[in-house]
N, CA, C and O atoms as a GROMACS GRO file, in nm:
protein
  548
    1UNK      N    1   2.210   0.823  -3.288
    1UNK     CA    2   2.183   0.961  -3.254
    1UNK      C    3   2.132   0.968  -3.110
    1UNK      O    4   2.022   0.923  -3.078
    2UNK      N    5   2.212   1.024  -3.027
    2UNK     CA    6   2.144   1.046  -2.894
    2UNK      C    7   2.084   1.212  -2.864
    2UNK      O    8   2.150   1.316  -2.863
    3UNK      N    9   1.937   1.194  -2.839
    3UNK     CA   10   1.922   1.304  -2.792
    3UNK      C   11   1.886   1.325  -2.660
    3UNK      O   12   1.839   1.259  -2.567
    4UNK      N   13   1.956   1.525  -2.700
    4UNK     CA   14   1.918   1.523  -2.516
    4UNK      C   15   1.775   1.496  -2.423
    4UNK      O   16   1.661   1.485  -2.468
    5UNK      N   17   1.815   1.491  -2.297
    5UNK     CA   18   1.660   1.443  -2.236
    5UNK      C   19   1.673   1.608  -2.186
    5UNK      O   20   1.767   1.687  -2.194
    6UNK      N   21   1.528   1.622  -2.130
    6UNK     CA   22   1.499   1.747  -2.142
    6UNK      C   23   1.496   1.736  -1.974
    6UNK      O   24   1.478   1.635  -1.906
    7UNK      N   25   1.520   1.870  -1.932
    7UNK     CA   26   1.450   1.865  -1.728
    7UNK      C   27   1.455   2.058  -1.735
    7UNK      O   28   1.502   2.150  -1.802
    8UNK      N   29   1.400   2.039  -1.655
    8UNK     CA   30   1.394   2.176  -1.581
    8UNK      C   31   1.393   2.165  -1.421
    8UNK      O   32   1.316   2.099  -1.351
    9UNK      N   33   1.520   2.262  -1.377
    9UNK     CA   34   1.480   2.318  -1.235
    9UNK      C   35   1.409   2.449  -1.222
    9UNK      O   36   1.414   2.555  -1.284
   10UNK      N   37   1.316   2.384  -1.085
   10UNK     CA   38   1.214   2.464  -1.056
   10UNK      C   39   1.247   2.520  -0.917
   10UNK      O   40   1.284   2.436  -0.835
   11UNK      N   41   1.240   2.640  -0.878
   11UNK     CA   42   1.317   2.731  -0.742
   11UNK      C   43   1.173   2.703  -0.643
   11UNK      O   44   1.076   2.776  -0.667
   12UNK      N   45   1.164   2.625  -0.563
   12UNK     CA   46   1.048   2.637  -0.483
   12UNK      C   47   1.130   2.721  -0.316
   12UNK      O   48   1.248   2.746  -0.289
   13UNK      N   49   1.009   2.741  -0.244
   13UNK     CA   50   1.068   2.805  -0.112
   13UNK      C   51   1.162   2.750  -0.046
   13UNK      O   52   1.258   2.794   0.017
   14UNK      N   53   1.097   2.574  -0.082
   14UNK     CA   54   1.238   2.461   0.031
   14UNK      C   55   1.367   2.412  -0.061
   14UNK      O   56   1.424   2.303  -0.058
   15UNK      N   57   1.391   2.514  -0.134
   15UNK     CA   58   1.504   2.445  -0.233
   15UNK      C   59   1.461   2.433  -0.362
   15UNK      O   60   1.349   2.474  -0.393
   16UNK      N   61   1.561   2.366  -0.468
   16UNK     CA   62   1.532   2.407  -0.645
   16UNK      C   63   1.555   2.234  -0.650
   16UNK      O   64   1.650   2.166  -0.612
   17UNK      N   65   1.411   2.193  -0.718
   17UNK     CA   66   1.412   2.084  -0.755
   17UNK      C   67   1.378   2.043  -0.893
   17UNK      O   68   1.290   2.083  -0.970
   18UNK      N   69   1.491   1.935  -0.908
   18UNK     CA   70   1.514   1.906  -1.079
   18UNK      C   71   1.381   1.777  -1.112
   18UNK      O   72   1.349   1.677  -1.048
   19UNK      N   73   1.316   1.847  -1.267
   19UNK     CA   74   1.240   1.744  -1.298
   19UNK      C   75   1.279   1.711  -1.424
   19UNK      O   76   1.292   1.799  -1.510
   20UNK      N   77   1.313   1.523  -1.459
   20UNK     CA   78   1.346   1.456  -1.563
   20UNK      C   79   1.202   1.388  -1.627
   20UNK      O   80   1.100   1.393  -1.559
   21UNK      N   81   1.203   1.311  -1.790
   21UNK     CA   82   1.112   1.242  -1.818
   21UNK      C   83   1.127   1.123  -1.718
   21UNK      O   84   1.223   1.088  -1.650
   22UNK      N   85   0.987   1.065  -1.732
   22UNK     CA   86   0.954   0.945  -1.653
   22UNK      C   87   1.088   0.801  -1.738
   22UNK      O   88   1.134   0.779  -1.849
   23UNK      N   89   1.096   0.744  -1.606
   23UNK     CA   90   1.136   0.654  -1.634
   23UNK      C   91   1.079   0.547  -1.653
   23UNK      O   92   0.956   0.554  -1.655
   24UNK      N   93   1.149   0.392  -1.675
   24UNK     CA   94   1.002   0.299  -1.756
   24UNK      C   95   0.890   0.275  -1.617
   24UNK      O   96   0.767   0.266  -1.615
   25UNK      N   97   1.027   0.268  -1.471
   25UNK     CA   98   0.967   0.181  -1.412
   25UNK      C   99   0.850   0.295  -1.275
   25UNK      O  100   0.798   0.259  -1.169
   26UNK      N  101   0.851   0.415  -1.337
   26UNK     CA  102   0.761   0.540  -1.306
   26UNK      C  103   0.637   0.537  -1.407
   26UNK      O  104   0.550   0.620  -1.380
   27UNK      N  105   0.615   0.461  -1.512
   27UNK     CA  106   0.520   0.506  -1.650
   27UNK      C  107   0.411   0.535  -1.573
   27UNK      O  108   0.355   0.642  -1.548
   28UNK      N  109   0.386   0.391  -1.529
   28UNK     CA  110   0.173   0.351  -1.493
   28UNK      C  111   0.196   0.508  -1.386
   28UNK      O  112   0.162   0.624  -1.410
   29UNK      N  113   0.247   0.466  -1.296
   29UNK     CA  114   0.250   0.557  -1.206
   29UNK      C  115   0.180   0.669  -1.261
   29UNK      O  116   0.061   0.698  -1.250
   30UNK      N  117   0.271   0.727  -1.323
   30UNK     CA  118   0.252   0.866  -1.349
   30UNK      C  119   0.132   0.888  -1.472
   30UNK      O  120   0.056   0.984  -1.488
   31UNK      N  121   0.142   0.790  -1.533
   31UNK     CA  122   0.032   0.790  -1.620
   31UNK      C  123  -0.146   0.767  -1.548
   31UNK      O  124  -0.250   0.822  -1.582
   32UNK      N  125  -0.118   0.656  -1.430
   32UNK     CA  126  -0.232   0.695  -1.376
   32UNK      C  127  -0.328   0.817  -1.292
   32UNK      O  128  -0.445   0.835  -1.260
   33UNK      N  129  -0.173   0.895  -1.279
   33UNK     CA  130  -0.226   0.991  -1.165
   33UNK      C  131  -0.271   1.097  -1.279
   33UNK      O  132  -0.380   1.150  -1.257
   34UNK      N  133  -0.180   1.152  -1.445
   34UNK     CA  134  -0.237   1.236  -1.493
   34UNK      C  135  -0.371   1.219  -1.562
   34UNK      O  136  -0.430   1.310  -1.619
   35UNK      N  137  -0.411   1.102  -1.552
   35UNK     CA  138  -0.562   1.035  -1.656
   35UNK      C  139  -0.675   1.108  -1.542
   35UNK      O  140  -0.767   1.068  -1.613
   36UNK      N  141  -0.709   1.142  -1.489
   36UNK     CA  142  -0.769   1.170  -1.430
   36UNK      C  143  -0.788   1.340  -1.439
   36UNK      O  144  -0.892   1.397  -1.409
   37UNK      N  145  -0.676   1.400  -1.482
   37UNK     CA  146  -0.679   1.558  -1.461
   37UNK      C  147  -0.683   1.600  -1.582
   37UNK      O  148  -0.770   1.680  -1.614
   38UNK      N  149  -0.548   1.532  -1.711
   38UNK     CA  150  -0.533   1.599  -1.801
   38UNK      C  151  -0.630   1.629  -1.901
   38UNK      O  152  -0.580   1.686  -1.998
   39UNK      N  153  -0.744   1.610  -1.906
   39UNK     CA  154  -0.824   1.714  -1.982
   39UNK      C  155  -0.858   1.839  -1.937
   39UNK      O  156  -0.857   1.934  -2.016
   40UNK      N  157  -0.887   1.852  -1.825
   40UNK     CA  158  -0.957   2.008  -1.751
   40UNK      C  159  -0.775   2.031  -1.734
   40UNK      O  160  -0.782   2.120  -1.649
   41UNK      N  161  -0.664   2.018  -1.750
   41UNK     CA  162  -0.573   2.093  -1.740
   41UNK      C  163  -0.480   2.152  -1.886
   41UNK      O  164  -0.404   2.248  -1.900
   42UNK      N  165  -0.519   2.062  -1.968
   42UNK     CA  166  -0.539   2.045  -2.118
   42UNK      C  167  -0.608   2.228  -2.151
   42UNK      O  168  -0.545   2.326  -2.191
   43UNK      N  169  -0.781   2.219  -2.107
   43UNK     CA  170  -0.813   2.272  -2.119
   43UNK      C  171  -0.812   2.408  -2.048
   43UNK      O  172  -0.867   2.510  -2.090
   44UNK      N  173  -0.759   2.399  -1.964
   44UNK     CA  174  -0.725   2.585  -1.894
   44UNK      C  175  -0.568   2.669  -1.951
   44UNK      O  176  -0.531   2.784  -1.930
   45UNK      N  177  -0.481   2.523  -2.051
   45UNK     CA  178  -0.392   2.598  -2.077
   45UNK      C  179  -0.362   2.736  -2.182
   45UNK      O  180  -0.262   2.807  -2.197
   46UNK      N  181  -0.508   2.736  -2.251
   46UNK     CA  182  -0.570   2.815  -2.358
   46UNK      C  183  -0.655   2.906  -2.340
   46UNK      O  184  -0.697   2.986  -2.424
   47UNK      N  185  -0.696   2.892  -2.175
   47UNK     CA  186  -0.789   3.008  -2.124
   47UNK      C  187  -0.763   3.035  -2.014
   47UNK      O  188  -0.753   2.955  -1.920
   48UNK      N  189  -0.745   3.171  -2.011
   48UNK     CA  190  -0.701   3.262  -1.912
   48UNK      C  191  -0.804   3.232  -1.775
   48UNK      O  192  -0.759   3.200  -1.666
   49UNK      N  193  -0.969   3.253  -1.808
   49UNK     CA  194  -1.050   3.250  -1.741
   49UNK      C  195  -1.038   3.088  -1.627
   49UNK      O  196  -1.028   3.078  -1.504
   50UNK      N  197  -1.044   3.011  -1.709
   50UNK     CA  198  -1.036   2.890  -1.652
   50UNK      C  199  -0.930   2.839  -1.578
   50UNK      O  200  -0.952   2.734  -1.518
   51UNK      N  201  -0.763   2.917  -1.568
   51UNK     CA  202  -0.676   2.950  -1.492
   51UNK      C  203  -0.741   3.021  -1.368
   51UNK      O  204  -0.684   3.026  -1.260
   52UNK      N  205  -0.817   3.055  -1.383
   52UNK     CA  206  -0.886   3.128  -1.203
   52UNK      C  207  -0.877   3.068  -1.162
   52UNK      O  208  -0.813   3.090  -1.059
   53UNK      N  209  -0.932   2.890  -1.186
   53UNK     CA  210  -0.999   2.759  -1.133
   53UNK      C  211  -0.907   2.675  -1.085
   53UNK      O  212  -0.940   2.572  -1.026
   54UNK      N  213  -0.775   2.711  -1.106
   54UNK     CA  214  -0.669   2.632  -1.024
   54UNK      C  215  -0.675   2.572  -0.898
   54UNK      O  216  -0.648   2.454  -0.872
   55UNK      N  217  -0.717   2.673  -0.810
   55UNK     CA  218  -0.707   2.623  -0.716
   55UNK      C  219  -0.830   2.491  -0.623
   55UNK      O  220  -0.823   2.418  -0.524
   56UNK      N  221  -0.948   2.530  -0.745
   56UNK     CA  222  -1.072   2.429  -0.732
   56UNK      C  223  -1.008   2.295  -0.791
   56UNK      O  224  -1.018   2.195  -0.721
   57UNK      N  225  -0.953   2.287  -0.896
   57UNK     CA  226  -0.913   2.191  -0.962
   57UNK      C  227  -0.795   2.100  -0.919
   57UNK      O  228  -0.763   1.994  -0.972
   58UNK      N  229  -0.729   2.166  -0.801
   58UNK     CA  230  -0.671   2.125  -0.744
   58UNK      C  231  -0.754   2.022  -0.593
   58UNK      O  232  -0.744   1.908  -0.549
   59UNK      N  233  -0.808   2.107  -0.570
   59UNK     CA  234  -0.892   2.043  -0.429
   59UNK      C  235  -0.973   1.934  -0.486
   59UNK      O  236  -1.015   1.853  -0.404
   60UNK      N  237  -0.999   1.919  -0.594
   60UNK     CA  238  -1.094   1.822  -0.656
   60UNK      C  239  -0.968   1.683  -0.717
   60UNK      O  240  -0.972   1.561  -0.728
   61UNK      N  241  -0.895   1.760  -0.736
   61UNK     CA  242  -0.794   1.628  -0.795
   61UNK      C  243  -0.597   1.638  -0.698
   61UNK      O  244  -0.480   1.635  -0.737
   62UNK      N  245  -0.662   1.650  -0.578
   62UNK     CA  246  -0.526   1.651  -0.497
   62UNK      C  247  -0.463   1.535  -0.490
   62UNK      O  248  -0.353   1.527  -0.545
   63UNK      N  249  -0.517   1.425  -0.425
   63UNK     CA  250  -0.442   1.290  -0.426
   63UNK      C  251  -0.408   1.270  -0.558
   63UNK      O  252  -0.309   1.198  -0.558
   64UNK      N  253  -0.452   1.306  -0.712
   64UNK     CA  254  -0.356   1.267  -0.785
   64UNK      C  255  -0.253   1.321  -0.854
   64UNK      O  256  -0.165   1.264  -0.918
   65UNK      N  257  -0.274   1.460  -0.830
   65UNK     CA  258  -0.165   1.586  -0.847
   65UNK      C  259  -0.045   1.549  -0.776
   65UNK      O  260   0.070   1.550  -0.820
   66UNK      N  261  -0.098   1.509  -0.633
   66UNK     CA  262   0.016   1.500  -0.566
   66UNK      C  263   0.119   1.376  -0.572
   66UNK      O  264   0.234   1.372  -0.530
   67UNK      N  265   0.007   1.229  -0.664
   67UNK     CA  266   0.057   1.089  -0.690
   67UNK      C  267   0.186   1.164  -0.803
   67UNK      O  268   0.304   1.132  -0.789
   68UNK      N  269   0.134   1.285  -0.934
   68UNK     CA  270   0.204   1.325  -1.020
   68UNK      C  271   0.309   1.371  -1.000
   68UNK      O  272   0.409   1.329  -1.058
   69UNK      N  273   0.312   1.462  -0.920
   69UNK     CA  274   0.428   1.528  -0.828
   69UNK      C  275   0.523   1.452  -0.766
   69UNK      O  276   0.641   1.470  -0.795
   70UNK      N  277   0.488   1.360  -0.677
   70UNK     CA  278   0.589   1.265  -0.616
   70UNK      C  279   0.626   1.149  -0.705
   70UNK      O  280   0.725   1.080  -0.680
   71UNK      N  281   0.540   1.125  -0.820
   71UNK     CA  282   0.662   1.011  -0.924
   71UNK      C  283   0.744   1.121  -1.045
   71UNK      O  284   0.831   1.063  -1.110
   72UNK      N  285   0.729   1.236  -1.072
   72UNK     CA  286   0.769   1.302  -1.135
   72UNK      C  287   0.896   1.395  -1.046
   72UNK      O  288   1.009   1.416  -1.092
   73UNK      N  289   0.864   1.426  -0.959
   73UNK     CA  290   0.988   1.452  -0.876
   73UNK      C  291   1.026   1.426  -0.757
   73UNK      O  292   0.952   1.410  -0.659
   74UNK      N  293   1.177   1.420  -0.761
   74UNK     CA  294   1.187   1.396  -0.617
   74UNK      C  295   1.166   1.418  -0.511
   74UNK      O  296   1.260   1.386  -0.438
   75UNK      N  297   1.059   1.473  -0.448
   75UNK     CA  298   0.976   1.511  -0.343
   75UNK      C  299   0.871   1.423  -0.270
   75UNK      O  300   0.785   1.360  -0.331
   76UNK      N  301   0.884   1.424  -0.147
   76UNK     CA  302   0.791   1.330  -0.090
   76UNK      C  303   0.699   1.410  -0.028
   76UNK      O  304   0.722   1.517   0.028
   77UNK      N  305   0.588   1.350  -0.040
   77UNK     CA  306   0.426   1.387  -0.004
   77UNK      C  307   0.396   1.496   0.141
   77UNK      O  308   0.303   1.575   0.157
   78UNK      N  309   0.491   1.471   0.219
   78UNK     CA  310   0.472   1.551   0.322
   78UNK      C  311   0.570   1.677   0.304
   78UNK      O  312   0.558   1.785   0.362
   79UNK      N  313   0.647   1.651   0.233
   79UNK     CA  314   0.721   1.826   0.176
   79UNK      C  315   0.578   1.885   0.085
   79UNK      O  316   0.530   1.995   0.110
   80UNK      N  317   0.541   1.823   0.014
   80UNK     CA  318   0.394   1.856  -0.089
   80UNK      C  319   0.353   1.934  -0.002
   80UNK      O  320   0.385   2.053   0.001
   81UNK      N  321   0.268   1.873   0.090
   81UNK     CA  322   0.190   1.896   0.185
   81UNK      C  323   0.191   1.998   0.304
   81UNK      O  324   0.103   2.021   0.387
   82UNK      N  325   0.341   2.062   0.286
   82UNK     CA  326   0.351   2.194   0.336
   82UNK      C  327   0.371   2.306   0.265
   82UNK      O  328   0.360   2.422   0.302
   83UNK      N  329   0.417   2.244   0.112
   83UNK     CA  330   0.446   2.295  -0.004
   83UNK      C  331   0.320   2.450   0.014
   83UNK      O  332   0.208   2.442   0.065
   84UNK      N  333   0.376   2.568  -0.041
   84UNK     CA  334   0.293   2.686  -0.075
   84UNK      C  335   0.150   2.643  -0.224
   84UNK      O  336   0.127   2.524  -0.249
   85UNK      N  337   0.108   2.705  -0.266
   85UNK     CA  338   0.043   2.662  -0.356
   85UNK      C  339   0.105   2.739  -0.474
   85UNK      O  340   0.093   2.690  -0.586
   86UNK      N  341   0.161   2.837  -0.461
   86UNK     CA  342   0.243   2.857  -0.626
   86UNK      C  343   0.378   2.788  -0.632
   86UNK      O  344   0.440   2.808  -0.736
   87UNK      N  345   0.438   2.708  -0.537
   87UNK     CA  346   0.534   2.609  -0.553
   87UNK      C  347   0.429   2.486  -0.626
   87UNK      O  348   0.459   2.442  -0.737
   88UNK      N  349   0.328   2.445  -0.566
   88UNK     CA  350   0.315   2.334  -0.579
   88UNK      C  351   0.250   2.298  -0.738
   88UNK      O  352   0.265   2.192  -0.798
   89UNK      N  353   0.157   2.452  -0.799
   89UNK     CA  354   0.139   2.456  -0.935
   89UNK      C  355   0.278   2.464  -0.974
   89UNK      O  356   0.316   2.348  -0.993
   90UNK      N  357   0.343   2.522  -0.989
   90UNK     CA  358   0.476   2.526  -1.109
   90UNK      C  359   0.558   2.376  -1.125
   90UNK      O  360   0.602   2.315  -1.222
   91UNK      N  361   0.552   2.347  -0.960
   91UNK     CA  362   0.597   2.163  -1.001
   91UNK      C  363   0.497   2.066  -1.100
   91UNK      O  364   0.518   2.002  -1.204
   92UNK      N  365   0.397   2.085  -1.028
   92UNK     CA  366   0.298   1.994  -1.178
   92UNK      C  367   0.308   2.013  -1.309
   92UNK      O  368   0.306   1.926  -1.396
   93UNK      N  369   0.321   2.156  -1.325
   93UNK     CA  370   0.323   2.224  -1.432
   93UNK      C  371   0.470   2.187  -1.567
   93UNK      O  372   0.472   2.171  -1.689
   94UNK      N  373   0.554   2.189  -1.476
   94UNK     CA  374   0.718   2.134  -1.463
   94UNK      C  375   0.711   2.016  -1.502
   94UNK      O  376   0.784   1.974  -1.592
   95UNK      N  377   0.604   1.924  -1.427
   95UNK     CA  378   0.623   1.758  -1.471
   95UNK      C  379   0.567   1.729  -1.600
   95UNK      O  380   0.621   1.656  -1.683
   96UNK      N  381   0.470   1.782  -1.614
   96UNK     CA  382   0.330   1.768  -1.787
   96UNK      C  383   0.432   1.834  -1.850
   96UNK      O  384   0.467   1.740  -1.920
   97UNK      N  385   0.538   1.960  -1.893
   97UNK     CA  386   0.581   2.005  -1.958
   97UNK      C  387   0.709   1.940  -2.019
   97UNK      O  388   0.733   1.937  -2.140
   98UNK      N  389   0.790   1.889  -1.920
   98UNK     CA  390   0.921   1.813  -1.934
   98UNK      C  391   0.864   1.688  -2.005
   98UNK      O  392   0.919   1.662  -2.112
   99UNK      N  393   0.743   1.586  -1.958
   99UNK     CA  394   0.694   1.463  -1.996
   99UNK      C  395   0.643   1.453  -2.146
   99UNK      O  396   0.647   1.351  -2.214
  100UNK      N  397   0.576   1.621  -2.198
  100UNK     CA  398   0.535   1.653  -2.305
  100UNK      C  399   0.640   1.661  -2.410
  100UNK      O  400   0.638   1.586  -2.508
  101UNK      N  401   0.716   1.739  -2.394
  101UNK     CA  402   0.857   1.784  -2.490
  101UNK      C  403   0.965   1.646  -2.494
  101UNK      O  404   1.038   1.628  -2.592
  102UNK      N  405   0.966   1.559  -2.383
  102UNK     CA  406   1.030   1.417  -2.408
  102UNK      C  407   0.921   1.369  -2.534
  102UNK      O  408   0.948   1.374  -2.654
  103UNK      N  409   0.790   1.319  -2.472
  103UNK     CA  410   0.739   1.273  -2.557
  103UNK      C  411   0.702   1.297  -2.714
  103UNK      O  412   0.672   1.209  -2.795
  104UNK      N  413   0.712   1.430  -2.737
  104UNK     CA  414   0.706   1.462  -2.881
  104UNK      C  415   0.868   1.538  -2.944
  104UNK      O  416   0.872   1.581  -3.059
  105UNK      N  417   0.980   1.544  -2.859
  105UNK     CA  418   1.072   1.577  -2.932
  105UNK      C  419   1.184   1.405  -2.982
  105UNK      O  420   1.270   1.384  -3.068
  106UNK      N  421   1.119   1.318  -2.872
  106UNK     CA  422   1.230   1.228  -2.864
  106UNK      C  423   1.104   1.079  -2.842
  106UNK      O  424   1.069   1.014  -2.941
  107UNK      N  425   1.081   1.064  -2.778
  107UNK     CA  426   0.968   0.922  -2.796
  107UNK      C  427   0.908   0.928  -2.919
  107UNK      O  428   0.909   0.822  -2.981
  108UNK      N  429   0.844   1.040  -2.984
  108UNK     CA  430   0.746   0.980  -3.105
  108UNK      C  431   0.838   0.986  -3.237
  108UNK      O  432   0.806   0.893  -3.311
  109UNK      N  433   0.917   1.046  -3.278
  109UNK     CA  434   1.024   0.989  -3.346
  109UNK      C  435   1.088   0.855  -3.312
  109UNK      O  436   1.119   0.775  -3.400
  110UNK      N  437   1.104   0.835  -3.208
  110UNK     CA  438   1.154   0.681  -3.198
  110UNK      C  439   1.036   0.611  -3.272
  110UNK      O  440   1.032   0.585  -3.392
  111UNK      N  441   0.938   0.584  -3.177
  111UNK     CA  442   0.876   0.518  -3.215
  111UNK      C  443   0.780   0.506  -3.389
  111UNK      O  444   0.698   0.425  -3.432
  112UNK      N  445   0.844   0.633  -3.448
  112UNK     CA  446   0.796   0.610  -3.568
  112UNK      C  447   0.903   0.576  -3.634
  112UNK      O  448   0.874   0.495  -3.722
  113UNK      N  449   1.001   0.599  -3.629
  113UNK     CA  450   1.105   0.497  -3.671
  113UNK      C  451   1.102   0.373  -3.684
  113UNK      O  452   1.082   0.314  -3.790
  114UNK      N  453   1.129   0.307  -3.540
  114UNK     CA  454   1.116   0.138  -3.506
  114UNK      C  455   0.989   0.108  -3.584
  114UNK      O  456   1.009   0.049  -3.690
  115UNK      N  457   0.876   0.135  -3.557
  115UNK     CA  458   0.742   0.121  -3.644
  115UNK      C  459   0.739   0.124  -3.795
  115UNK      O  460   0.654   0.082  -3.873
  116UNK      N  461   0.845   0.177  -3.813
  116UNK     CA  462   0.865   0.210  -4.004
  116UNK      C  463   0.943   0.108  -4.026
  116UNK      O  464   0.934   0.061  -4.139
  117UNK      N  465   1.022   0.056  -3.948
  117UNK     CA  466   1.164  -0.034  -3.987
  117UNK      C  467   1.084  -0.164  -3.962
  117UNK      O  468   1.142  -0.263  -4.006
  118UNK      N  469   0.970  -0.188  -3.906
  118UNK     CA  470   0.938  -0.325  -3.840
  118UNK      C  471   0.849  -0.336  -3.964
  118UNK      O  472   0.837  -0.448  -4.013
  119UNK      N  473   0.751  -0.177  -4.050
  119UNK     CA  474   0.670  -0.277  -4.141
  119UNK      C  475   0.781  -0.256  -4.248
  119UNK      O  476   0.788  -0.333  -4.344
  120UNK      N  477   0.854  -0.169  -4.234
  120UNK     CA  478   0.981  -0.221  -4.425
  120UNK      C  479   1.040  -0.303  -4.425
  120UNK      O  480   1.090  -0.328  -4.535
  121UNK      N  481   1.084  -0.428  -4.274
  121UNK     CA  482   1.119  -0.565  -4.262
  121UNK      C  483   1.069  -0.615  -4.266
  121UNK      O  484   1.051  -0.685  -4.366
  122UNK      N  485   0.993  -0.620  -4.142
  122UNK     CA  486   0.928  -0.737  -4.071
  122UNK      C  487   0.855  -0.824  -4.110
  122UNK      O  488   0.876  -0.943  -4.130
  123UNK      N  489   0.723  -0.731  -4.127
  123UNK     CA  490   0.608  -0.755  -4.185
  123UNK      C  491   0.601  -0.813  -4.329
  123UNK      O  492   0.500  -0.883  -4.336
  124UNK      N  493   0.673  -0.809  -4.451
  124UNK     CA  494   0.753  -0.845  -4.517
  124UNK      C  495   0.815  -1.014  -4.519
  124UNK      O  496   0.778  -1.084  -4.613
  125UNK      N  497   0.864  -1.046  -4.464
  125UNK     CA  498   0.930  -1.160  -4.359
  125UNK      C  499   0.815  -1.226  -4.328
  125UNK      O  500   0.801  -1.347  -4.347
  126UNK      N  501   0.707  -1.133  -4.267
  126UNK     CA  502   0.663  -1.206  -4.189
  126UNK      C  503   0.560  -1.363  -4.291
  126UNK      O  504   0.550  -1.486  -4.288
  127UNK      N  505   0.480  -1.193  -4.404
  127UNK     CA  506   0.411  -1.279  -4.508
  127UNK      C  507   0.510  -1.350  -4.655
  127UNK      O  508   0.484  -1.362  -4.774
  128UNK      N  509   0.624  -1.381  -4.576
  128UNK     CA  510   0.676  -1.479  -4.698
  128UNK      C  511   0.706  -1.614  -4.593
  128UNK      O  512   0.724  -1.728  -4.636
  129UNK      N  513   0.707  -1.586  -4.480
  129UNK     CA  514   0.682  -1.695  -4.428
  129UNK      C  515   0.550  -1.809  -4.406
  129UNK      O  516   0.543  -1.931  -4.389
  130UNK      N  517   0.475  -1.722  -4.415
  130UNK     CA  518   0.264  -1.772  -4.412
  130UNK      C  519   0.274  -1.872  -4.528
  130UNK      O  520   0.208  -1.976  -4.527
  131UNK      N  521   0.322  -1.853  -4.586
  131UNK     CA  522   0.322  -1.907  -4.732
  131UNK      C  523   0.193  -1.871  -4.812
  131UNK      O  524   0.154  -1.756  -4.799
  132UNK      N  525   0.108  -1.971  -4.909
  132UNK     CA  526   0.032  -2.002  -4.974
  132UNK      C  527  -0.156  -1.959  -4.905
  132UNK      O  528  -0.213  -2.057  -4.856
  133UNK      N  529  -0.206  -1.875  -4.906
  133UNK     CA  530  -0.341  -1.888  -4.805
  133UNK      C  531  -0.481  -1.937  -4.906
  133UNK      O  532  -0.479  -1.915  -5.027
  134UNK      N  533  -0.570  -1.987  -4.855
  134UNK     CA  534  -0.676  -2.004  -4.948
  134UNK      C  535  -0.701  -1.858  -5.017
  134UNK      O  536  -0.682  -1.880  -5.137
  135UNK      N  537  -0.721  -1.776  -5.009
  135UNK     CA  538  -0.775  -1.689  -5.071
  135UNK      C  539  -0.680  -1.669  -5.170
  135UNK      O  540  -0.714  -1.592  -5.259
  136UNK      N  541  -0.531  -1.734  -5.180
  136UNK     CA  542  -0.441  -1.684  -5.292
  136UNK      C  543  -0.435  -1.750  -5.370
  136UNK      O  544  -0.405  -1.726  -5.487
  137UNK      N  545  -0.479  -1.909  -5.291
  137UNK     CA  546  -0.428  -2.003  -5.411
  137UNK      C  547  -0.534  -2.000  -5.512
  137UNK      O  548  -0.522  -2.065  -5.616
   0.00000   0.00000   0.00000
C-alpha cells in the first residue's frame, strides 16, 4: 500500500514554495531546531490570545525557526532573512503541519504495523530460541 506523502505550497512575496515531510537524512536537523519551540507553539495553537505573541516568540526562538525553515524548505537563510514576517510564519507553520499529518497519517501506522509483526514473529522466535531458563526449569 503506498500512501500519498502530503506537501503544501505556500505563495510567499519571492515566489510559491513547496514543503515535503522530512527526509531521513533532514530528521536530527529538523527535530533539533523544533525541540526547543514546540511546546509554546503547541500551545498558542488553541489560543487566540497567545497568537498575539508571535512575534515575541519568534525573536526569542529565531535561530531555530529559521534552522526549521531552511531543513524543511527549500529556502536559504538569507532569503529568510529578508523574508516579510507573515511569509515567514505561514512557512513554519507549513513545515509543523505537513511533518504532523506525515507523521500521524502515514509513519505511525507504519510503525505500528512493523511493531505488531515483529512481536507476532519475532519475539516468539526469539524465546524458543533462549531455550530452558532457571526460573522455568
Amino acid at each position: 500500500m503506498i500512501i500519498e506523502i502530503p506537501k503544501l505550497t505556500i505563495s510567499t512575496r519571492a515566489g510559491d514554495v513547496v514543503i515535503e515531510p522530512m527526509r531521513m537524512g533532514k530528521l536530527k536537523a529538523f527535530s533539533d531546531a523544533i525541540q526547543p519551540v514546540f511546546g509554546e507553539i503547541a500551545s498558542m495553537v488553541g489560543d487566540d490570545a497567545k497568537q498575539q505573541d508571535i512575534p515575541s516568540l519568534i525573536a526569542r526562538h529565531y535561530d531555530d525557526l529559521v534552522a526549521l525553515v531552511c531543513v524543511a524548505c527549500p529556502v536559504q537563510r538569507a532569503h529568510i532573512d529578508d523574508m516579510h514576517l507573515d511569509d515567514f510564519v505561514a512557512l513554519v507553520g507549513a513545515a509543523i503541519e505537513v511533518n504532523a499529518d506525515f507523521f500521524t497519517r502515514s509513519l505511525l501506522p507504519t510503525m505500528k504495523g512493523v511493531f505488531g509483526s515483529l512481536r507476532e514473529k519475532v519475539l516468539p522466535a526469539l524465546s524458543n530460541l533462549s531455550g530452558p531458563t532457571a526460573s522455568s526449569a
